[in-house]
Residue, then its C-alpha position, 0 to 999 in steps of 0.5 A: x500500500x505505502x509502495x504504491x502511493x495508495x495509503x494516501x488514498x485511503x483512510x484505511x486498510x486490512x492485510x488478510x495475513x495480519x488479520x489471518x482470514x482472507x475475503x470472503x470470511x466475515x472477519x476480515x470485513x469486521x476487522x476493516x470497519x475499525x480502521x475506517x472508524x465507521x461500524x460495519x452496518x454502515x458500510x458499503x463492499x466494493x470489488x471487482x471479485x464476486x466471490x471474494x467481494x460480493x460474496x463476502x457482503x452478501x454473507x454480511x448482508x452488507x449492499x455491495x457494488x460489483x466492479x464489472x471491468x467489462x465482465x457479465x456476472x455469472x453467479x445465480x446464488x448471490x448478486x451485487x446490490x449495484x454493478x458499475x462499469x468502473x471504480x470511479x463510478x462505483x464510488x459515485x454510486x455509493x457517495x450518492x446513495x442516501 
């Protein structure tokens, strides 16, 4: 995250090593909300995997934005509560969204 200059975009971030569970366990998504300093069932998932992503805020019951990269979704056993085309626009949505 330092190396790559992307600390300085983001309030806050879990290494799934240091937390010892990998997405989509339920842990790792509860061991993030502290570092942001906002609870969990306030919180938003966005990603671009379905199973580690949207998978893991559906477990959470969490709303999610599914990051597309030109993608179609394949998964009939969950689905994002939004799908974006990109990054910026999926945080637009979530920004928006009341």
């Amino acid at each position: 995250m330092r190396n790559t200059g992307l600390d300085q975009l983001v309030q806050g971030w879990v290494i799934s090593e240091m937390v010892g569970h990998k997405k989509p366990a339920p842990e790792i998504f509860r061991a993030a909300a502290p570092t942001v300093s906002i609870p969990l069932s306030g919180a938003w998932v966005i990603g671009d995997s379905a199973h580690a992503d949207i998978a893991g805020a559906e477990a959470l019951r969490l709303p999610s934005v599914w990051v597309t990269d030109g993608r179609p979704w394949s998964h009939d056993s969950y689905r994002p509560t939004h799908v974006a085309d990109d990054v910026a626009s999926a945080i637009s949505h979530v920004m928006l969204t009341p």
